[in-house]
C-alpha positions as a Markdown table, in Angstrom:
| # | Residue | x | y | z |
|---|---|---|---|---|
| 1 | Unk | 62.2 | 120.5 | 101.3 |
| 2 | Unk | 64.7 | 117.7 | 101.5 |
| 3 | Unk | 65.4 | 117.6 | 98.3 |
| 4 | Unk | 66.5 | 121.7 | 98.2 |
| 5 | Unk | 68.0 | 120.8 | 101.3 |
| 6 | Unk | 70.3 | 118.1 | 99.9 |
| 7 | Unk | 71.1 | 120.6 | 96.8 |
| 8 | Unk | 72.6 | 123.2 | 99.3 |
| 9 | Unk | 73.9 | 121.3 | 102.0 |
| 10 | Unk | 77.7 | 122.4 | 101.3 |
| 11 | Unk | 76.6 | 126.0 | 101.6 |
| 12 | Unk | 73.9 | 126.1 | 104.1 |
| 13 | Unk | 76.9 | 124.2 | 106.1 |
| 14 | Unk | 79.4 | 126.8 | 105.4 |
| 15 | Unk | 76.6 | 129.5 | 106.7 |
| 16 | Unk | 76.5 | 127.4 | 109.7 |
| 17 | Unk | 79.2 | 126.7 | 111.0 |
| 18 | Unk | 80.8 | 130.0 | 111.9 |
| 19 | Unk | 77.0 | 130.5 | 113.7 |
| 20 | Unk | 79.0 | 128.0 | 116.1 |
| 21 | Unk | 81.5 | 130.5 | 117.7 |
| 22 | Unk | 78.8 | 132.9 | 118.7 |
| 23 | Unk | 79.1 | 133.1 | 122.5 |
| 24 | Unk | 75.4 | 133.4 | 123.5 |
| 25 | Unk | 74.2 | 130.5 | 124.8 |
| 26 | Unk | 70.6 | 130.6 | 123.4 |
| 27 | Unk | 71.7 | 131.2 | 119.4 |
| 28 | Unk | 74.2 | 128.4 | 120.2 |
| 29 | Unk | 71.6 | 126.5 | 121.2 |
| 30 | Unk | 70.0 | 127.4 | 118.3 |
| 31 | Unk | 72.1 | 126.6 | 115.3 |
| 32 | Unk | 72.7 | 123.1 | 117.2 |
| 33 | Unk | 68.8 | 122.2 | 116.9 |
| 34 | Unk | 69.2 | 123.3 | 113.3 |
| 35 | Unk | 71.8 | 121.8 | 112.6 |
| 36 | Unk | 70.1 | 118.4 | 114.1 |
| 37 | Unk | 67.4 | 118.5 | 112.2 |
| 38 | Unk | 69.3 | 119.0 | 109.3 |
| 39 | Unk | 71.0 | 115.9 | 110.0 |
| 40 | Unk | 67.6 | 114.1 | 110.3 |
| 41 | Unk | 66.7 | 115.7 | 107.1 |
| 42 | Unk | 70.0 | 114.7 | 104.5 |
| 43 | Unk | 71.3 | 111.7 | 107.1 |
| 44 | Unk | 74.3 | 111.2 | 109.0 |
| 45 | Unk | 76.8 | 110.1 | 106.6 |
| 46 | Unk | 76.4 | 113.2 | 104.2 |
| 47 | Unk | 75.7 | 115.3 | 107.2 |
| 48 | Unk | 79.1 | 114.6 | 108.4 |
| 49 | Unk | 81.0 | 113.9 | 105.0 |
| 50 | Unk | 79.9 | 118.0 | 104.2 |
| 51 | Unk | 80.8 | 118.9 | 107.2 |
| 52 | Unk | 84.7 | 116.9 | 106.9 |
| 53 | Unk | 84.5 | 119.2 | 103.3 |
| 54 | Unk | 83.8 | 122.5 | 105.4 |
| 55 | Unk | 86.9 | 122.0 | 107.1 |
| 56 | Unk | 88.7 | 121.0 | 103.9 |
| 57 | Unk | 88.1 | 123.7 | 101.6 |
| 58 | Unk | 87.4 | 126.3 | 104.1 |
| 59 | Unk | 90.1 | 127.8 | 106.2 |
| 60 | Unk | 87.3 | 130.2 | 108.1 |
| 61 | Unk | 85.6 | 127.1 | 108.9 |
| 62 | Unk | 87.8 | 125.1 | 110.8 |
| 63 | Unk | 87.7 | 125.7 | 114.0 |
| 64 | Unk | 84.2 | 125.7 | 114.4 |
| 65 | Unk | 83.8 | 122.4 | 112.4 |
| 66 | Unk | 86.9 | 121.0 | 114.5 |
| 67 | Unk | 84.9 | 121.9 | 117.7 |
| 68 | Unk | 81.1 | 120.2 | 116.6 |
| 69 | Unk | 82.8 | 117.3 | 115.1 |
| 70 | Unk | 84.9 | 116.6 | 118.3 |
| 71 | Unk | 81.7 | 117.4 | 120.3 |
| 72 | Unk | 79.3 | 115.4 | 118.2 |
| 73 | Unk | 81.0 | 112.6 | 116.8 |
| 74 | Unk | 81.1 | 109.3 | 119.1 |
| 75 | Unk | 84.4 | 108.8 | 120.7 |
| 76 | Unk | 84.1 | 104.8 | 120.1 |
| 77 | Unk | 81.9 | 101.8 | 118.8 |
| 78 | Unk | 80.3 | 101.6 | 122.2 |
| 79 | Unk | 79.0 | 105.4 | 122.1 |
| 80 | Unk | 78.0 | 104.5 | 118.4 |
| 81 | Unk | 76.0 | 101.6 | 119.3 |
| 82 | Unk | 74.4 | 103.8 | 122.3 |
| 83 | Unk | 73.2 | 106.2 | 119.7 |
| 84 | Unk | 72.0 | 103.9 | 117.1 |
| 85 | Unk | 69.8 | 102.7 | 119.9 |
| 86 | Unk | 68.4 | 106.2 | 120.6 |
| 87 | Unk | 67.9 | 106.1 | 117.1 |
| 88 | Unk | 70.1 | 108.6 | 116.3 |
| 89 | Unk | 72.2 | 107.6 | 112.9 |
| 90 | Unk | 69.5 | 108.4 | 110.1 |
| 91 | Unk | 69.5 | 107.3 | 106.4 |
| 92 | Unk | 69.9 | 109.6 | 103.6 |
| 93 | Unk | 66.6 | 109.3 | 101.2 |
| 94 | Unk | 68.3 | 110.7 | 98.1 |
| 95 | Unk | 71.1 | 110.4 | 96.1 |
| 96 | Unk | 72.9 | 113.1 | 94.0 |
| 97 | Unk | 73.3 | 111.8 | 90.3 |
| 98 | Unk | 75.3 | 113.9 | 88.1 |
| 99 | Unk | 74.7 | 112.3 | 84.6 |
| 100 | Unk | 76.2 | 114.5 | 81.3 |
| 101 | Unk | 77.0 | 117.8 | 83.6 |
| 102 | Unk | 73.3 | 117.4 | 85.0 |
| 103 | Unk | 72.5 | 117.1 | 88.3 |
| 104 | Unk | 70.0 | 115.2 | 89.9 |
| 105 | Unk | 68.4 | 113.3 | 92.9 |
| 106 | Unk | 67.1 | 109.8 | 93.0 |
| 107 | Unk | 65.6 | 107.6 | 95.6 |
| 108 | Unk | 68.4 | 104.9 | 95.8 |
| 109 | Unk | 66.5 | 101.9 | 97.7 |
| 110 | Unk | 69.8 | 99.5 | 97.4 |
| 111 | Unk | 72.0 | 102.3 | 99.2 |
| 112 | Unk | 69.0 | 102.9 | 101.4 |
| 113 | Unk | 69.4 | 99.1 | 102.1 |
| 114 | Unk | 72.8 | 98.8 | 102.5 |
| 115 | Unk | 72.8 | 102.0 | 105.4 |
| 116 | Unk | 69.9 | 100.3 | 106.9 |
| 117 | Unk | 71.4 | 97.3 | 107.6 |
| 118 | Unk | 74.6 | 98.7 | 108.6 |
| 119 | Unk | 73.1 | 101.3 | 110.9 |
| 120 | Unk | 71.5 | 98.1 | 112.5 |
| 121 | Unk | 74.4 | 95.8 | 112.8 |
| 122 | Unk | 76.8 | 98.9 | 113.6 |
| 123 | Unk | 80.3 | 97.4 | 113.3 |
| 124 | Unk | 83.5 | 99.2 | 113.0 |
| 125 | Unk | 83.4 | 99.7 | 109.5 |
| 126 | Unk | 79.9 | 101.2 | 109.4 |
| 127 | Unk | 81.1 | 103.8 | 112.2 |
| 128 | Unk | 83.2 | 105.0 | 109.6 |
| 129 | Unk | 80.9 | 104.9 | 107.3 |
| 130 | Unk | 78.5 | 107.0 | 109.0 |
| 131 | Unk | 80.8 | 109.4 | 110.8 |
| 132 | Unk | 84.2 | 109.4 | 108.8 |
| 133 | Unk | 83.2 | 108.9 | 104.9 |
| 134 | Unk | 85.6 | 108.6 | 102.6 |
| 135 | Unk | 87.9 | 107.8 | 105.1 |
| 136 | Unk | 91.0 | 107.5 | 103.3 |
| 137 | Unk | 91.3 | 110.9 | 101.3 |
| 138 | Unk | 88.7 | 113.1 | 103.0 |
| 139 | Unk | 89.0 | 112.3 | 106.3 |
| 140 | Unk | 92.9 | 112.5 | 106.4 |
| 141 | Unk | 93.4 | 115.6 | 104.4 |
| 142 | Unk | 90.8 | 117.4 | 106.4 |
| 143 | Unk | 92.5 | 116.4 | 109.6 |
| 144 | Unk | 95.7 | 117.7 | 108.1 |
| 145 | Unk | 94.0 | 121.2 | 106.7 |
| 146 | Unk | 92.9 | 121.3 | 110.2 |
| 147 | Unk | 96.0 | 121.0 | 112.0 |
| 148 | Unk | 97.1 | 123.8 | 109.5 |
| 149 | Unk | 94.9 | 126.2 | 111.6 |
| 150 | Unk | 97.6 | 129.7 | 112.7 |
């Protein structure tokens, strides 16, 4: 299932995250286990980095992706580091390949690696890595789409 998971991880998000502004307690409960178990499943950084495109593309989406990140994302390096020790960052198994309009996914041990050994140091930069990817363009212009909100 984690592969099919992966595939539709932009959609199954957008299904999600509206589940998030329904005021009963026990389906908000819910879609928050889901939703953590999904993020167990695909790992953190695409977890989050699909979640950043939500809120991007998605005006209806917003909100509800403004309120989990702010909820769910550490505040600082220290909350980070508390997390990582409750093991809570987790590594993505696959990686989507799109080769000659084809999409796949491959086990990518050297990325698997590289998150493994920065989900262990846990610096700065691997904060962002996990919780902010793409930093620079996704990040930023999802903020901005954000702030949009009327």
């Amino acid at each position: 299932m984690k592969k099919e998971l992966i595939l539709s991880l932009p959609g199954f998000i957008l299904c999600m995250l509206p589940a998030l502004e329904d005021q009963n307690g026990e389906i908000l409960k819910r879609v928050e286990a889901i939703l953590y178990e999904t993020e167990k499943i695909v790992g953190t950084s695409e977890f989050y980095g699909e979640i950043w495109k939500a809120m991007l593309r998605t005006p209806r989406a917003r909100l509800s992706a403004i309120k989990y990140l702010e909820k769910k994302i550490p505040h600082n390096l220290k909350h980070a580091r508390e997390i990582k020790e409750r093991k809570g960052i987790y590594i993505s198994d696959y990686t989507i390949k799109i080769i000659n309009h084809e999409v796949s996914l491959k086990k990518d041990l050297a990325k698997r690696a590289i998150e493994e050994n920065m989900r262990t140091k846990m610096d700065l930069h691997d904060y962002f890595y996990f919780y902010y990817p793409n930093k620079s363009k996704l990040i930023m212009n999802a903020l901005i789409a954000g702030l949009s909100i009327t």
